[in-house]
ZABAMAR-968874 format. One record per residue (C-alpha): x, y, z; residue in three letters. Coordinates in pm, whole numbers, padded with zeros to 5 digits, always signed. Layout:
<pts>
XYZALA/...
</pts>
This chain:
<pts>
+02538+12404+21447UNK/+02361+12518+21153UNK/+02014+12404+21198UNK/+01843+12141+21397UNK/+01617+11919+21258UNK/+01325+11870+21454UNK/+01092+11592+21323UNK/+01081+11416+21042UNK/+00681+11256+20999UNK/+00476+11103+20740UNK/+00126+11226+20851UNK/-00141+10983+20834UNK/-00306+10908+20490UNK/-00597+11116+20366UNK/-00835+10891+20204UNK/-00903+11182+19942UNK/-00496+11129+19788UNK/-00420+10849+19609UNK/-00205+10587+19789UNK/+00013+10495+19544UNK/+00175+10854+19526UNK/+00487+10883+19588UNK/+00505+11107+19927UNK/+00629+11474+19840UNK/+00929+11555+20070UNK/+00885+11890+20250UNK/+01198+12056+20378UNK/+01022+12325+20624UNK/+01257+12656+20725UNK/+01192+12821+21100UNK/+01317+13114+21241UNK/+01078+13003+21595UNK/+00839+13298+21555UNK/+00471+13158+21593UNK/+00331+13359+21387UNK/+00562+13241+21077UNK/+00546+12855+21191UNK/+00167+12879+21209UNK/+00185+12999+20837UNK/+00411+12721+20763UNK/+00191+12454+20929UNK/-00131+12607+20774UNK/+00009+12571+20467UNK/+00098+12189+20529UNK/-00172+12090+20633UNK/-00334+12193+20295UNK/-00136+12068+20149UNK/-00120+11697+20306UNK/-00490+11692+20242UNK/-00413+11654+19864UNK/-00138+11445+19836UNK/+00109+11281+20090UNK/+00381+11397+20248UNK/+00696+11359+20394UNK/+00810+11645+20641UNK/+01119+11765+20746UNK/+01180+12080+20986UNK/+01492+12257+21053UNK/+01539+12517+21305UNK/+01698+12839+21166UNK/+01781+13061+21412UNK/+02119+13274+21239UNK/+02107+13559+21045UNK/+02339+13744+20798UNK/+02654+13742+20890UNK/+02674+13399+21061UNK/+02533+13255+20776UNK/+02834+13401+20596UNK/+03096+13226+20792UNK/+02923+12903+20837UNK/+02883+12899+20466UNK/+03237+12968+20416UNK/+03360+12729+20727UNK/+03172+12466+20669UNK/+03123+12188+20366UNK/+02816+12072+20298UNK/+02874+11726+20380UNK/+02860+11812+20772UNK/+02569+11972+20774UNK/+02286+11808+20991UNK/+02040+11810+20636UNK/+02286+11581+20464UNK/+02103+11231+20572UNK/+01752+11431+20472UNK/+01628+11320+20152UNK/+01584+11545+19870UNK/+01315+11785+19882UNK/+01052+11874+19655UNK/+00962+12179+19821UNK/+01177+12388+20069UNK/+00928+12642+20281UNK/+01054+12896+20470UNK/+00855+13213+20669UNK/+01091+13491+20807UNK/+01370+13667+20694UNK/+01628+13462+20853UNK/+01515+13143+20626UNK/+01541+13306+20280UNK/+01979+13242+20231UNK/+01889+12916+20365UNK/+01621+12854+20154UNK/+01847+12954+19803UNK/+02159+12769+19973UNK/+01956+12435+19993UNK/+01800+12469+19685UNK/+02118+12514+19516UNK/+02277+12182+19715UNK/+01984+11964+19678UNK/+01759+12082+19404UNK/+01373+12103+19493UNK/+01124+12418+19446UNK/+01180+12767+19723UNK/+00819+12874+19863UNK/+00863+13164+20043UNK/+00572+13313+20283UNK/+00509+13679+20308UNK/+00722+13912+20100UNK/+01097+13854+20124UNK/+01390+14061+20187UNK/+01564+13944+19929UNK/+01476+13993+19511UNK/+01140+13757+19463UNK/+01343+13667+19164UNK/+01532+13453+19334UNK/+01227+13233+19474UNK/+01030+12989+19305UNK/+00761+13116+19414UNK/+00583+13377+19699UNK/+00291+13368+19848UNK/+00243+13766+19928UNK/-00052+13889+20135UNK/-00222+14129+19921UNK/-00184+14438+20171UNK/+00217+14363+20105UNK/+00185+14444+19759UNK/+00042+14766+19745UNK/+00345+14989+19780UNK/+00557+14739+19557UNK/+00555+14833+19236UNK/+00474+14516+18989UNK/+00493+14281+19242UNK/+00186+14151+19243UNK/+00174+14069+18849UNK/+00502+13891+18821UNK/+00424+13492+18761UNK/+00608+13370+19096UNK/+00390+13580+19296UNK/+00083+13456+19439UNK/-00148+13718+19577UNK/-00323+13617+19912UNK/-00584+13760+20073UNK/-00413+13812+20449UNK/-00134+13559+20583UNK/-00213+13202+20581UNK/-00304+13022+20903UNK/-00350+12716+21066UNK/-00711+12735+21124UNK/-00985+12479+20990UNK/-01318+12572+20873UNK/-01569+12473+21166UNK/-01922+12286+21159UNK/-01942+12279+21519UNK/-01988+12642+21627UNK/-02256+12718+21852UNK/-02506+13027+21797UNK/-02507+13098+22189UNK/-02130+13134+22183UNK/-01893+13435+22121UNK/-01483+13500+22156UNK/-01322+13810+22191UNK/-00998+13876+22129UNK/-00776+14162+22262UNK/-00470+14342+22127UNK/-00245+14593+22230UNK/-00059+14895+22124UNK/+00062+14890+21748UNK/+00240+15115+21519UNK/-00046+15091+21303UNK/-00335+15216+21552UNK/-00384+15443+21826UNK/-00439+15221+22096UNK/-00735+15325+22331UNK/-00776+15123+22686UNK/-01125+15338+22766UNK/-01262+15273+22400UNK/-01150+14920+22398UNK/-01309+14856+22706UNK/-01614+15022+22630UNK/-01684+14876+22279UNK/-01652+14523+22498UNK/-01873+14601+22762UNK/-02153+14682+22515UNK/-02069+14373+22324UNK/-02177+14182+22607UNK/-02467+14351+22725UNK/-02642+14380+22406UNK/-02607+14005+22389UNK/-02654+13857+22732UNK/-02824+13511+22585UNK/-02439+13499+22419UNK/-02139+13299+22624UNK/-01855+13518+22561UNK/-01496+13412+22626UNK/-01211+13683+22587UNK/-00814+13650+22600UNK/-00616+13944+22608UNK/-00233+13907+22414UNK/+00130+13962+22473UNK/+00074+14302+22376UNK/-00197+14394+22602UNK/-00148+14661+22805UNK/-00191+14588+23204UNK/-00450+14876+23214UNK/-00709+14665+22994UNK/-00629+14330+23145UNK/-00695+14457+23491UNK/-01006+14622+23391UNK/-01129+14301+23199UNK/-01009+14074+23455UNK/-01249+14246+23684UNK/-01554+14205+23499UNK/-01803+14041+23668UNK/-02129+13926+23382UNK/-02256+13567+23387UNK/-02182+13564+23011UNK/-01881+13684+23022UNK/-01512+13497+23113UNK/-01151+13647+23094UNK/-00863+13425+23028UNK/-00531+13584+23024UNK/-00273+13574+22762UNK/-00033+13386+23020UNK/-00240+13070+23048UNK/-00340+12979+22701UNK/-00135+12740+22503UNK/-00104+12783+22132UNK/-00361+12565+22072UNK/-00593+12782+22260UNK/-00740+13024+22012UNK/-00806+12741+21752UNK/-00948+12535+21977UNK/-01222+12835+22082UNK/-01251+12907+21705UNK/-01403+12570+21638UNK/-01681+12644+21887UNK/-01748+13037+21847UNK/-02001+13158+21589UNK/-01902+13485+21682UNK/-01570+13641+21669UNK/-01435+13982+21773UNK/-01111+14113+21706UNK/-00960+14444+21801UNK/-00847+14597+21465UNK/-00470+14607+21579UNK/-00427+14204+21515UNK/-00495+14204+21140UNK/-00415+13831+21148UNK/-00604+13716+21362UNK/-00900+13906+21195UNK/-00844+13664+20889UNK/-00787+13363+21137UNK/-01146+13441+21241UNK/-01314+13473+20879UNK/-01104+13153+20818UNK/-01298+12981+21073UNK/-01607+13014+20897UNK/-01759+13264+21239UNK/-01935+13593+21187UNK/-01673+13859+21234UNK/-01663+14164+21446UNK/-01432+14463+21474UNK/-01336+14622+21777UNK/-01261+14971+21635UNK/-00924+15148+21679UNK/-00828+15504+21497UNK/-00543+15491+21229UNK/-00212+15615+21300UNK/-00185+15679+20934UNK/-00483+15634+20687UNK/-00212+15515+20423UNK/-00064+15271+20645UNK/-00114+14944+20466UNK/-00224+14709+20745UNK/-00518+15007+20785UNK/-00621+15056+20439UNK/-00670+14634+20484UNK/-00909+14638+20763UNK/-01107+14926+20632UNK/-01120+14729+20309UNK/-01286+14438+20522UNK/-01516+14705+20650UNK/-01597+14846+20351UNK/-01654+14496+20178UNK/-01931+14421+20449UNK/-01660+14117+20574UNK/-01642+14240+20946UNK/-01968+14308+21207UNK/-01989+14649+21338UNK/-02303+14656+21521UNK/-02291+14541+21872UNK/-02637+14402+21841UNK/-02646+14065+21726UNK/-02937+13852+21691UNK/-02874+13495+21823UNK/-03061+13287+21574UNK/-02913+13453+21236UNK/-02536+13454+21193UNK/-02423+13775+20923UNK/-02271+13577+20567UNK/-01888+13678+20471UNK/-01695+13558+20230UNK/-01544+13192+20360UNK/-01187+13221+20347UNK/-00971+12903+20321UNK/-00620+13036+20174UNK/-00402+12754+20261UNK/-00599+12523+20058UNK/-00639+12716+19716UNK/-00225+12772+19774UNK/-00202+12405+19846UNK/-00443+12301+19549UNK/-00279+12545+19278UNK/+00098+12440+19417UNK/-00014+12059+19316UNK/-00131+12173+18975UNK/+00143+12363+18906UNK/+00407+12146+19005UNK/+00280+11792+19086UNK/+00034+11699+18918UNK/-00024+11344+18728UNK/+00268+11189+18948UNK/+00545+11472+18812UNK/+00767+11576+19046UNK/+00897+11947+19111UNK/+01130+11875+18857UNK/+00886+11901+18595UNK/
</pts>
């Protein structure tokens, strides 16, 4: 089978849209990588809270060459999207959704938005929402007019009124290509974390890339401020959820994404240093560009009552806003 569709929803009114548009019909492209579908849904959600929506997701799990023969075995008519109705926007994040993404276009019309830089010619996509540390060594990409420029990958996360001063998450890494991982350093720059800040409630989950060394050695922690969930029993749900309450965030430098999840939230943001592999590397010369624009805390010492200012980040909804403008605004449709 080609794809499976998934769901197909019409989330609930925002009182902010009008209620006489007509609903924008989203076809949504996943390769089941959570890290793609929770750029996907961030994006959605942005942009459901400006005008409504009707949602469609396929599964997309082939690549190259089975694409190839389904395309040539198959006619169009038996394909599971047939009884979808048109879309207005097809969305895909991954590499597997971009022949997908120009194949449905080019059967049903509608406007390709592609997340994070493609594989394929950005020619060929309406238009690309590009972190800005995957433009750097791409010569013009950034200035052509179907490129939008975004400052890290766009997340799910929701900017927070009810974090608490008294609370603090940590979250742990592993070994990257990117970084020299250090277990001993890690550990250290965590320990002092919490005991500069004992009148702090800090919460810490380690990842899938973890290494067992830290885990065991954080597992066996034993401060009254200070709890260790593992990787293995949070849902994905679980590091939004904390977000919403933490005023503090700390990241190991490793999980670039997740640093911009946290300045997303609207929490002061910490680094957990790591040394470079490679000073050029790209995803490196982005964190020490958060460093060096004062975004990310360094000092272990915090002081409980005063939370350190960054730049509030809210991606998905300037993408969502500027999409709307461009393409649908005054009732127009993406054929406009």
């Amino acid at each position: 089978m080609l794809a499976k569709i998934l769901f197909s929803v019409n989330p609930i009114p925002n009182t902010a849209r009008s209620s006489l548009q007509r609903p924008l019909t989203l076809w949504l492209f996943k390769d089941g990588k959570p890290g793609h579908e929770s750029q996907i849904e961030g994006l959605v959600t942005a942009l459901n809270k400006v005008h409504r929506l009707s949602v469609h997701s396929l599964s997309i799990d082939d690549g190259l060459c089975l694409f190839l023969l389904k395309l040539k075995c198959l006619s169009a008519k038996f394909w599971p999207w047939k009884n979808m109705p048109p879309p207005d926007l097809l969305i895909g994040a991954g590499h597997k959704t971009h022949l997908w993404l120009l194949l449905a276009r080019a059967l049903f019309g509608g406007k390709t938005v592609v997340l994070m830089r493609p594989s394929l010619p950005s020619l060929l996509f309406d238009l690309l929402l590009i972190p800005s540390h995957d433009c750097e060594d791409s010569s013009g990409l950034s200035t052509r007019s179907n490129v939008w420029v975004t400052r890290g990958v766009l997340n799910k996360v929701q900017y927070s009124n009810d974090s608490l001063l008294n609370r603090g998450l940590i979250l742990v890494g592993g070994p990257s290509k990117h970084f020299h991982w250090d277990d001993e350093s890690v550990f250290q720059q965590i320990v002092s974390l919490i005991e500069a800040n004992p009148r702090i409630q800090w919460e810490l989950s380690s990842s899938r890339r973890s290494t067992r060394t830290i885990v065991e050695r954080l597992k066996a922690l034993s401060y009254p401020n200070f709890q260790f969930t593992a990787f293995s029993d949070t849902d994905s749900s679980w590091v939004q959820t904390r977000m919403k309450i933490a005023s503090r965030i700390w990241v190991t430098a490793d999980s670039v994404s997740m640093l911009y999840e946290a300045m997303t939230s609207g929490g002061e943001v910490g680094l957990i240093s790591l040394r470079a592999q490679r000073t050029n590397s790209r995803i490196c010369k982005c964190v020490q560009a958060l460093v060096d624009g004062a975004s990310l805390q360094l000092d272990p010492s915090l002081d409980l009552e005063v939370l350190q200012s960054h730049p509030y980040l809210n991606e998905a909804e300037r993408c969502a806003l500027k999409i709307k403008d461009k393409w649908f605004s005054n009732g127009r449709t993406s054929e406009g």
